[in-house]
C-alpha positions as CSV (number, residue, x, y, z in Angstrom):
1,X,32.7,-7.6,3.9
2,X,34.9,-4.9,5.3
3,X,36.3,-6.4,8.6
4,X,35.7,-2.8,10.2
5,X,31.8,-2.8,9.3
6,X,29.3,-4.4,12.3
7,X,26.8,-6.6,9.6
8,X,24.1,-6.4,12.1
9,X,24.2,-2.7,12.8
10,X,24.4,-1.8,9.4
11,X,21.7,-4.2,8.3
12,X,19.3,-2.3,11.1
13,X,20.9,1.0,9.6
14,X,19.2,0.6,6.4
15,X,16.0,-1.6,7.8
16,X,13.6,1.1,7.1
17,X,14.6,2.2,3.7
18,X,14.7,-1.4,2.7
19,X,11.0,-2.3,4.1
20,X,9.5,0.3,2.4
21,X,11.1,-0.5,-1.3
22,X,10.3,-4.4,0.1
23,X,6.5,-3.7,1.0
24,X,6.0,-1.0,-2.6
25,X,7.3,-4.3,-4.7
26,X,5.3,-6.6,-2.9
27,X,2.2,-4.6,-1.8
28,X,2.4,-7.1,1.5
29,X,4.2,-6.0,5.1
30,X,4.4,-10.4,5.5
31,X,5.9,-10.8,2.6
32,X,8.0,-7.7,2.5
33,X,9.4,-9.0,6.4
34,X,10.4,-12.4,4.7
35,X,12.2,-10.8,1.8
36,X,14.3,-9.1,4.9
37,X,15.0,-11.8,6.5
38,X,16.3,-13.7,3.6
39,X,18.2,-10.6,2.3
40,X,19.7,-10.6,6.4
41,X,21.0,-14.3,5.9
42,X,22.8,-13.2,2.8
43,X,23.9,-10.6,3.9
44,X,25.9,-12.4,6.9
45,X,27.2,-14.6,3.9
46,X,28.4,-12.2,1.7
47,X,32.4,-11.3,1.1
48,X,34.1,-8.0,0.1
49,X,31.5,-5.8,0.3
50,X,32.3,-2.2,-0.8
51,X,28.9,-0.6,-1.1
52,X,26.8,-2.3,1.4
53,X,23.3,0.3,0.4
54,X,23.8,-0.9,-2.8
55,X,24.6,-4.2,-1.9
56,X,21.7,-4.7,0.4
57,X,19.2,-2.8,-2.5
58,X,20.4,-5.6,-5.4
59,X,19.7,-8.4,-2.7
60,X,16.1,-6.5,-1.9
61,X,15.0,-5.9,-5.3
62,X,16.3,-9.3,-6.6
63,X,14.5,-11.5,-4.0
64,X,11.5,-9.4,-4.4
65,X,11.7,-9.6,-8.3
66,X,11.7,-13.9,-7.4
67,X,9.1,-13.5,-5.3
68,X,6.7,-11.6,-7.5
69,X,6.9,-14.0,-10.0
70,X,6.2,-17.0,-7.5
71,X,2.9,-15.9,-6.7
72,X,1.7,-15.2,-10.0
73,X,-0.8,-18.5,-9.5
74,X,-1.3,-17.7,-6.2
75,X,-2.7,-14.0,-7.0
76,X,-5.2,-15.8,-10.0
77,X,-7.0,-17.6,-7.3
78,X,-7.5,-15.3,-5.0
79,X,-11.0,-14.8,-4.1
80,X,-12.5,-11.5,-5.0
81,X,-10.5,-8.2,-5.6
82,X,-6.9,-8.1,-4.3
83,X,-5.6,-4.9,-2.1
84,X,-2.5,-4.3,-0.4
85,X,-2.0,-4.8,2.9
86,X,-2.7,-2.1,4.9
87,X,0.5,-0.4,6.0
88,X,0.3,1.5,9.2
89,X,2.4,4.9,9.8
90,X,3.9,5.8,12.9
91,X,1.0,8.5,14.3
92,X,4.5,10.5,15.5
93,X,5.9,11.0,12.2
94,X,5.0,14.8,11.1
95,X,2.4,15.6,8.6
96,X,4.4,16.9,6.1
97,X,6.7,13.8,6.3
98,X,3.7,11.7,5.7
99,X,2.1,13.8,2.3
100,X,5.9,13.5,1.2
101,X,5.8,10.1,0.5
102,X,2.0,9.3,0.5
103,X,1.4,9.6,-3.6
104,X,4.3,6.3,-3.5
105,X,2.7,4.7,-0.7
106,X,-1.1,5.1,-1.5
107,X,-3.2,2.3,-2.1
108,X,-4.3,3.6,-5.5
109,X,-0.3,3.7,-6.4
110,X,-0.1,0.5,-5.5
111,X,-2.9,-1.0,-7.2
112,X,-1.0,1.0,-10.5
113,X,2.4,-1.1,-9.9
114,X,0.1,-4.0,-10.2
115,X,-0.1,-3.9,-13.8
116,X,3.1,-3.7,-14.8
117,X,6.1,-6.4,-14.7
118,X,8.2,-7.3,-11.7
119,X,11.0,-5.8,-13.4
120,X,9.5,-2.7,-14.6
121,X,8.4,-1.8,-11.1
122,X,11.3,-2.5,-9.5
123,X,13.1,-0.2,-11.8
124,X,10.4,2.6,-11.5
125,X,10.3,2.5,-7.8
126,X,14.3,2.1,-7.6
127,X,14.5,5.4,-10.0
128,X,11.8,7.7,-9.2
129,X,10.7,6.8,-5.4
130,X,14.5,5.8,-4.3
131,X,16.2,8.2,-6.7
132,X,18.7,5.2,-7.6
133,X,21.1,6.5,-10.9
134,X,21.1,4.7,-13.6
135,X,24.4,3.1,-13.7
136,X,23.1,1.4,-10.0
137,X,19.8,0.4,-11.5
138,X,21.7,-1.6,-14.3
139,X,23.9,-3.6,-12.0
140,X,20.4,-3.9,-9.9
141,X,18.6,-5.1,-12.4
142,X,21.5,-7.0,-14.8
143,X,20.5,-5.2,-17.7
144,X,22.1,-2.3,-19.5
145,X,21.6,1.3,-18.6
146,X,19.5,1.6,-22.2
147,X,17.6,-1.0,-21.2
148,X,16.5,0.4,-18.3
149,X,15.9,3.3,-19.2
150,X,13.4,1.4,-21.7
151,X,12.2,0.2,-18.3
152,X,11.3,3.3,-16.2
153,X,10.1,5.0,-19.1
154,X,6.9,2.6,-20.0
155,X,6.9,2.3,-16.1
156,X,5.9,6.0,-15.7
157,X,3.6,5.9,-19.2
158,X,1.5,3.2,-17.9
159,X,1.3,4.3,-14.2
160,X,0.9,7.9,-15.2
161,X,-2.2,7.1,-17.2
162,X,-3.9,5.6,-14.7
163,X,-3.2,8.6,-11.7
164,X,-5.6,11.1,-10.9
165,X,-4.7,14.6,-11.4
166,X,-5.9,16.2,-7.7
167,X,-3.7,16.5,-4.6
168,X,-5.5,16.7,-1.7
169,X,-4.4,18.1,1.4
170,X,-4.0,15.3,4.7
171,X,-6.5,17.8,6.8
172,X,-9.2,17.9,3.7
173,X,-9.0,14.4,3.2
174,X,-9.7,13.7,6.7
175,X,-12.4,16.0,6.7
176,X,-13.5,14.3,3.5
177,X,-14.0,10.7,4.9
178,X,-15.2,12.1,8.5
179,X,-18.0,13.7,6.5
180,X,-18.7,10.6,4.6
181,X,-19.2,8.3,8.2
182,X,-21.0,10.5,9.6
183,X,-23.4,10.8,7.1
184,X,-23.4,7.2,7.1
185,X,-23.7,6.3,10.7
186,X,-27.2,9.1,10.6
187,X,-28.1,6.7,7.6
188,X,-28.5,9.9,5.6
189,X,-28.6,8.7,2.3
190,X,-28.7,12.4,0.4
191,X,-25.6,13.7,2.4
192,X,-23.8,10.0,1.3
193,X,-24.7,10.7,-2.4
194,X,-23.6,14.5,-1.8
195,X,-20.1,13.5,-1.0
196,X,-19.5,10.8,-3.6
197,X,-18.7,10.9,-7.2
198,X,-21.4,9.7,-9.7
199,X,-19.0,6.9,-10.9
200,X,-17.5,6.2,-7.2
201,X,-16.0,2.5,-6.9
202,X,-15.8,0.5,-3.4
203,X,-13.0,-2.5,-3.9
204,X,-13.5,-4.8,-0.7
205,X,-10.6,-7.5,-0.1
206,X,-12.3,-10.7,2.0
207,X,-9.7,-12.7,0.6
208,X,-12.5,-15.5,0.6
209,X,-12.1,-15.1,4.6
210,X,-14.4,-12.2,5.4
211,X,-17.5,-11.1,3.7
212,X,-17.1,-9.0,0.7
213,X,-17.9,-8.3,-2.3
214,X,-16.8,-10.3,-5.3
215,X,-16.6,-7.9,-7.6
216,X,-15.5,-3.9,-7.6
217,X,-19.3,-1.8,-6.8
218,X,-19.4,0.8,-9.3
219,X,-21.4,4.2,-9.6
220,X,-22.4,6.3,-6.4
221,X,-26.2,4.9,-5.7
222,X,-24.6,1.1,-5.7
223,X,-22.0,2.0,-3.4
224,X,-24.3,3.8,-1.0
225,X,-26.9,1.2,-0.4
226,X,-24.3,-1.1,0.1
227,X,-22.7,1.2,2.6
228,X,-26.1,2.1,4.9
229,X,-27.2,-1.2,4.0
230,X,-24.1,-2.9,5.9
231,X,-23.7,-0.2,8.9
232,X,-27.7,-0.9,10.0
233,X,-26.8,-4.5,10.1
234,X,-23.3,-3.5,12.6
235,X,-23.2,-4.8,15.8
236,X,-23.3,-2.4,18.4
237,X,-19.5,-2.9,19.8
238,X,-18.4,-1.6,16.4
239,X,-15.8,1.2,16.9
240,X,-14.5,3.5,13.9
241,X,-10.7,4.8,15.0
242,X,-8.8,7.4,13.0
243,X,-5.2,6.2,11.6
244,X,-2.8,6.9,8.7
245,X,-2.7,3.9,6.8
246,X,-0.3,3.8,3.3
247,X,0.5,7.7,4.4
248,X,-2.7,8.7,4.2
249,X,-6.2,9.1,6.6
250,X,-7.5,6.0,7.0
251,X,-9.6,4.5,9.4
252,X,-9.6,1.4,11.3
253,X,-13.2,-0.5,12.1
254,X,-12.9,-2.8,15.4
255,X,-15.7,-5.5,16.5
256,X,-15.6,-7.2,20.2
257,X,-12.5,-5.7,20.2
258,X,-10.6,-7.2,16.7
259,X,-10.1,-5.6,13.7
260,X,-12.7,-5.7,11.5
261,X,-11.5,-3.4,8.2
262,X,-9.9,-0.8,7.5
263,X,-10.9,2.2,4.8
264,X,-9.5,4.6,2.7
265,X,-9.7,7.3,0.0
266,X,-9.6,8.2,-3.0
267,X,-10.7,11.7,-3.8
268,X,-11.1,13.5,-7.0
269,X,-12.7,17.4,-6.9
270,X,-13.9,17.4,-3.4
271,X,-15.9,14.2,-3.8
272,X,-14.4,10.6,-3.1
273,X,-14.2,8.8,-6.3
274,X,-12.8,5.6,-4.7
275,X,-12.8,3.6,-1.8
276,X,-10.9,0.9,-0.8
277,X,-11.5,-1.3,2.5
278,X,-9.5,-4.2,3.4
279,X,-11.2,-7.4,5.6
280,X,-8.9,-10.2,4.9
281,X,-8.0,-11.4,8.6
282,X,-5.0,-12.4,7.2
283,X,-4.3,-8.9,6.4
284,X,-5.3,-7.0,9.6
285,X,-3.8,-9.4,12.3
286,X,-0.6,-7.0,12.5
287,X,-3.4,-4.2,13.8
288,X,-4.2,-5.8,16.7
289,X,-1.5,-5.2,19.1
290,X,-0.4,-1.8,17.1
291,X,-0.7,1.0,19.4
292,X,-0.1,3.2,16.6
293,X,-3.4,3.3,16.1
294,X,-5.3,6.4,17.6
């Protein structure tokens, strides 16, 4: 490493880029800390470093890759569907900043990068979310340039396939889901209907901690019992806040205090097709404390 370069300062320098390719490869803030704090120890280590982004992005990716693979028994017994953990934006950070990088960040993206291979997403997200050439990518990766090319492209055919075609605007998704409480909260089961579509999905993540369901709810009526069913049943310190959450409007349900779930959107012509709400504890303890949340 170049004796005029401060490790430390340059390893905060490129922090925030390298916890967000971290967190997309791993779909967990935890996990995508430790990955950090490995690559940080290596860094220290390392000798003649000429490029230290690229450096740092190998050591990412590369421990990432590792770690993917690890859990690959872990993830088969985990109880009920599996969501990434919720990761909370800074409520400063401009809206426009925000719908920049939410379709990489959203939860339904992620769930995509799920089904494909640790190398394929690393080499999508490194090409089309990081804008890494292709002559970095292969000394990422350790393959050739054709071979990654090979790589991003059944990367983008199998995650294209599986994205919906409607961008929705930050202020109309908000709208969207403050709609959709509300009409829950008044336990109004026609307005609930109104605003979801006919084959709407709920995925709930209790990690085998919390209550939820087993299985992903499918088709509006289902997923709108379940809903008024659940909220008659709340106790009354529960407390909905607004919050971005994976750059998009989210919101953040709080019991006695604690975090209880979060929620988010999916939305397809003016209707939400999807919802996704996270209850693992293990997955909401970084809330707590987060002032970020409005």
């Amino acid at each position: 490493m170049s004796q005029m370069l401060d490790p430390a300062r340059e390893f905060e320098r490129q922090r925030p880029r390298l916890r967000g390719l971290a967190y997309r490869m791993l779909g967990s803030v935890a996990d995508a800390d430790d990955v950090l704090q490995d690559a940080y120890i290596r860094w220290h280590g390392a000798k003649d470093v000429r490029e230290p982004a690229a450096w740092l992005t190998t050591a990412v990716t590369r421990l990432a890759i590792d770690r993917l693979r690890a859990r690959t028994a872990e993830r088969e017994a985990y109880v009920g569907p599996w969501l990434p953990e919720p990761w909370l934006d800074d409520a400063s950070d401009r809206p426009d900043r925000r719908q920049d990088r939410a379709d990489d960040l959203s939860v339904a993206f992620l769930l995509l990068l799920e089904r494909l291979a640790p190398e394929e997403r690393a080499a999508l997200l490194l090409r089309d979310v990081f804008e890494i050439g292709y002559p970095a990518l292969a000394a990422t990766l350790d393959r050739t340039e054709a071979a990654c090319r090979q790589l991003v492209h059944r990367a983008r055919e199998r995650v294209h396939a599986g994205r919906r075609r409607f961008t929705v605007t930050e202020d109309a998704r908000r709208a969207l889901l403050d709609r959709f409480l509300a009409a829950v909260r008044d336990g109004d089961e026609a307005r609930v209907l109104a605003l979801l579509a006919p084959d709407a999905t709920l995925t709930s993540d209790g990690g085998g901690k919390a209550w939820a369901a087993r299985n992903v709810i499918r088709g509006a009526d289902k997923v709108a019992r379940l809903f008024l069913r659940t909220t008659r049943k709340a106790p009354p310190t529960t407390e909905h806040r607004a919050a971005v959450i994976n750059g998009e409007p989210a919101v953040v349900t709080w019991v006695d205090g604690r975090p209880f779930a979060t929620l988010s959107v999916d939305i397809e012509d003016d209707r939400i097709a999807a919802i996704y709400r996270v209850m693992n504890p293990d997955k909401l303890g970084g809330m707590a404390i987060d002032a970020r949340v409005a």
